[in-house]
N, CA, C and O of each residue as an XYZ file, in Angstrom:
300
protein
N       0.037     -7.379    -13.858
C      -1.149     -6.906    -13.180
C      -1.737     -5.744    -13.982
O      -1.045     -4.865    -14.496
N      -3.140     -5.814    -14.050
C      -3.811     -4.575    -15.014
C      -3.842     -3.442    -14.295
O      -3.622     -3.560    -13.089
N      -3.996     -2.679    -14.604
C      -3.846     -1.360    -13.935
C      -4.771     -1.024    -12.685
O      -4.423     -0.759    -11.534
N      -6.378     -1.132    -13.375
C      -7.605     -1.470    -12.998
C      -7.278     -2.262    -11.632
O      -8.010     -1.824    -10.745
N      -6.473     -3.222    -11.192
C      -6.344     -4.055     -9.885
C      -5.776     -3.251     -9.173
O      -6.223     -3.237     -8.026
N      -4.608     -2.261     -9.456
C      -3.856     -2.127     -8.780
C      -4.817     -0.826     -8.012
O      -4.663     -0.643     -6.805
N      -5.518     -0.208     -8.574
C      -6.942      0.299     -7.894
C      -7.368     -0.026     -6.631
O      -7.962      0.775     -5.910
N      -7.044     -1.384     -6.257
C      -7.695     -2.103     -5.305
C      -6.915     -2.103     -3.941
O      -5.692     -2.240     -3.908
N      -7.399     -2.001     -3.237
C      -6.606     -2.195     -1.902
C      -7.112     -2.638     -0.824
O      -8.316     -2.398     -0.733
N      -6.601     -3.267      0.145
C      -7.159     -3.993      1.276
C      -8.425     -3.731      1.706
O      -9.326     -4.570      1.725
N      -8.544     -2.377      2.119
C      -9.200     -1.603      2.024
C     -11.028     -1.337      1.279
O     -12.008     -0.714      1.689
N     -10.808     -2.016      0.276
C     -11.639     -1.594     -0.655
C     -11.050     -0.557     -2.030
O      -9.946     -0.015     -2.096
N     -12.013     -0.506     -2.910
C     -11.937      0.039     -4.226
C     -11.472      1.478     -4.008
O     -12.102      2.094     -3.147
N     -10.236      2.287     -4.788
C      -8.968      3.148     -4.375
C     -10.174      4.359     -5.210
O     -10.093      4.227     -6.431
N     -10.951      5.174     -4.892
C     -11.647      5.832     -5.426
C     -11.141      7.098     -5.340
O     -11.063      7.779     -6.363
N     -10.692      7.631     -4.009
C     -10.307      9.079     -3.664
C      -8.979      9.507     -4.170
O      -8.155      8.802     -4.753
N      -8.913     10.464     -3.937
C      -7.922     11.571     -4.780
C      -7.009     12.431     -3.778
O      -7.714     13.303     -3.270
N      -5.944     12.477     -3.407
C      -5.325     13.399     -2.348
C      -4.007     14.129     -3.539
O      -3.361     13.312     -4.196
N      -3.756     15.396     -3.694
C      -2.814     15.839     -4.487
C      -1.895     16.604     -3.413
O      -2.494     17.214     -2.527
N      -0.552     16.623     -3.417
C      -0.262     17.177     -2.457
C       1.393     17.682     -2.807
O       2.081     17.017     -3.580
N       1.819     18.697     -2.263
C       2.913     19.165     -3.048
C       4.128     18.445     -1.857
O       3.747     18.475     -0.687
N       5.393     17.882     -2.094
C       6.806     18.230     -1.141
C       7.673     18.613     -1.746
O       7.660     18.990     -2.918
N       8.830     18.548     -0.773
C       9.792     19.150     -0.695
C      10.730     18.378     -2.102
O      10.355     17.257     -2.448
N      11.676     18.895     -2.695
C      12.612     17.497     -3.969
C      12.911     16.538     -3.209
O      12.551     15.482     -3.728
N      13.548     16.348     -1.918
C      14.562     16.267     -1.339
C      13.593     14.945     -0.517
O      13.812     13.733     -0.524
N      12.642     15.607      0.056
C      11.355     14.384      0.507
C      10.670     13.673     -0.342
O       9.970     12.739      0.050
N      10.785     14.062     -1.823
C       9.975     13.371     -2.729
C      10.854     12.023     -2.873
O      10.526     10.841     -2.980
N      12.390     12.826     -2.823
C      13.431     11.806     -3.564
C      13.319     10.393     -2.643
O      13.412      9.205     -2.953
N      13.146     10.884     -1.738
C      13.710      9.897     -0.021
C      12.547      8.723     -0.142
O      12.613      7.543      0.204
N      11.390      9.504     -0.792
C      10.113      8.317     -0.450
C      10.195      7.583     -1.886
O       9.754      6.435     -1.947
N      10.595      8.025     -2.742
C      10.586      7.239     -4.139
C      11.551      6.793     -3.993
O      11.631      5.905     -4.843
N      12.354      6.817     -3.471
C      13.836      5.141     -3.624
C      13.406      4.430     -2.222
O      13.917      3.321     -2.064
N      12.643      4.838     -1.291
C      12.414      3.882     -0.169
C      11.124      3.176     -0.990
O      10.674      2.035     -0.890
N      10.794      4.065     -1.660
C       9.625      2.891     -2.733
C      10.125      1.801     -3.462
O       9.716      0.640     -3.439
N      11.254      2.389     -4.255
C      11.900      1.170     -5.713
C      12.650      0.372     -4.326
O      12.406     -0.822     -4.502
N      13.398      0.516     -3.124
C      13.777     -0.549     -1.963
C      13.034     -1.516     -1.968
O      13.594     -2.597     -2.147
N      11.754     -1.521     -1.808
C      10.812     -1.878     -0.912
C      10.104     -2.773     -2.200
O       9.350     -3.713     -1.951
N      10.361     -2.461     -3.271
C       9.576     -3.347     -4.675
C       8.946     -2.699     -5.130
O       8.814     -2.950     -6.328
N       8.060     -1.363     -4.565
C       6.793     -0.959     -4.613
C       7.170      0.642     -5.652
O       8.162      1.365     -5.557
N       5.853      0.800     -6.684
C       5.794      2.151     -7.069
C       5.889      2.839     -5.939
O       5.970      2.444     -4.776
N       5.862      4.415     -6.610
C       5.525      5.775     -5.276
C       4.233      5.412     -4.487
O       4.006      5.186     -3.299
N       3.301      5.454     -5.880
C       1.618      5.367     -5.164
C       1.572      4.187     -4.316
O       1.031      4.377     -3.226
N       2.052      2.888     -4.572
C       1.761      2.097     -3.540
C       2.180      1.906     -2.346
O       1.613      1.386     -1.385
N       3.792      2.611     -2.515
C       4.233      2.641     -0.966
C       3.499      3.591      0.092
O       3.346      3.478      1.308
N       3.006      4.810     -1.052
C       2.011      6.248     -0.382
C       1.192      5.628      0.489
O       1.117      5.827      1.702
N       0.446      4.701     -0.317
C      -0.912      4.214      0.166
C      -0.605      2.931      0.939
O      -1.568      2.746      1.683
N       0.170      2.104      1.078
C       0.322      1.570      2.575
C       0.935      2.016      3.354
O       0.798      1.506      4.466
N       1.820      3.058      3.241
C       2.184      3.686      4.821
C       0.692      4.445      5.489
O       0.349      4.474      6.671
N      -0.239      5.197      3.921
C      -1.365      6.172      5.059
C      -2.374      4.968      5.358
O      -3.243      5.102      6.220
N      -2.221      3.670      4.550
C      -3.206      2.672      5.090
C      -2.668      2.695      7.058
O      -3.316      2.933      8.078
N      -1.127      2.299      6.799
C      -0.981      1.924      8.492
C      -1.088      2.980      9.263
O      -1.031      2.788     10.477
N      -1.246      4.191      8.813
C      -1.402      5.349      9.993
C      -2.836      5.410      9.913
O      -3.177      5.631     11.075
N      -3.794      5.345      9.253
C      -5.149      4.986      9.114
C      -5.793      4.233     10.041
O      -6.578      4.525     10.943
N      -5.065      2.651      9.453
C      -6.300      1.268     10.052
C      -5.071      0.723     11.796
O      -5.236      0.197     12.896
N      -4.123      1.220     11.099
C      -3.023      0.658     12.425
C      -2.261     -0.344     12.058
O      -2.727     -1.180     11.284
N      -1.347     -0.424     12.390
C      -0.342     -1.560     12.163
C      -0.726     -3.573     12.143
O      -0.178     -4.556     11.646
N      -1.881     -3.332     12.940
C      -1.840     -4.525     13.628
C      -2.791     -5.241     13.043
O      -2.778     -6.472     13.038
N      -4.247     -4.090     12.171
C      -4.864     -4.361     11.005
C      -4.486     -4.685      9.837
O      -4.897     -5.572      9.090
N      -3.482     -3.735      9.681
C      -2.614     -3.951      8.229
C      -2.296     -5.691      8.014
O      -2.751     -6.525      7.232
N      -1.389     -5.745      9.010
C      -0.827     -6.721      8.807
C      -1.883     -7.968      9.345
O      -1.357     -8.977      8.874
N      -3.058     -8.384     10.065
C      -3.837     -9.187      9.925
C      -4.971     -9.385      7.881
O      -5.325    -10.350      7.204
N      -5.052     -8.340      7.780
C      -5.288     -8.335      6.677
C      -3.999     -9.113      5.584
O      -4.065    -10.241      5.094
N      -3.144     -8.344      5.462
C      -2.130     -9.252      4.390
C      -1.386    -10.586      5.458
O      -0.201    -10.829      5.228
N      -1.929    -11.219      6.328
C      -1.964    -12.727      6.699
C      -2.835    -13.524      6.402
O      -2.613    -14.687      6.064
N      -4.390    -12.786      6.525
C      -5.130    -13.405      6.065
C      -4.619    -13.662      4.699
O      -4.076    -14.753      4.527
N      -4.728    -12.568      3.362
C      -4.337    -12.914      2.126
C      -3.084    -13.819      1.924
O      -3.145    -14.569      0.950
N      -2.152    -13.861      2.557
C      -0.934    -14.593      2.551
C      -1.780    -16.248      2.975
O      -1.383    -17.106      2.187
N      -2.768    -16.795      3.970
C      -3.016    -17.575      4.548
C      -4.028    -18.444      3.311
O      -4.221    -19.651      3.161
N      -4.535    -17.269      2.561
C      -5.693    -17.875      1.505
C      -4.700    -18.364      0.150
O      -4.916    -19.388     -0.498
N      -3.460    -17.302     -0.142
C      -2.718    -18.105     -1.337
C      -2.173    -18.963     -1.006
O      -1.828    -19.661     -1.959
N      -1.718    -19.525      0.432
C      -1.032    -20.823      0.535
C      -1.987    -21.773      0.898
O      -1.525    -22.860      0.552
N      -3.217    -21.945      1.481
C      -3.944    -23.072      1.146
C      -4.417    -23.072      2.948
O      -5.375    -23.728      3.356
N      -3.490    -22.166      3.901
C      -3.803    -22.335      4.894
C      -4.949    -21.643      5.307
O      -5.366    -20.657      4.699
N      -5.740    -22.337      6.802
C      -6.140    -21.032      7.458
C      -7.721    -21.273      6.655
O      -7.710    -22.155      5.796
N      -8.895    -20.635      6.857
C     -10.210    -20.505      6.599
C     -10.767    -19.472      6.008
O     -11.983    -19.451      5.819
């Protein structure tokens, strides 16, 4: 995947900027629940504040729909 995509998110085009300092100890906890999970830091960042954002129930209608369009199902 080009870099440029990974830009992209359910959401729309990843334009904004949040810099933010933690703790070692909280950094550590969210970057191996990241490499768990498959996902870089930034992407796990940005779908957990997607689901505290749009809500759980958006999130996941959104990546069904996308799940529904790569398998052939669904409209």
């Amino acid at each position: 995947m080009r870099n440029k995509d990974r830009r992209m998110s359910n959401f729309g085009k990843c334009t904004e900027e949040f810099k933010l300092r933690l703790a070692f100890s909280t950094a550590e906890i969210l970057v191996r629940r990241a490499h768990e999970n498959g996902m870089t830091p930034a992407e796990y960042f940005r779908t957990i504040l997607e689901i505290h954002a749009h809500g759980r129930e958006e999130v996941s209608r959104i990546h069904e729909e996308k799940l529904n369009r790569l398998l052939g199902e669904g409209k």
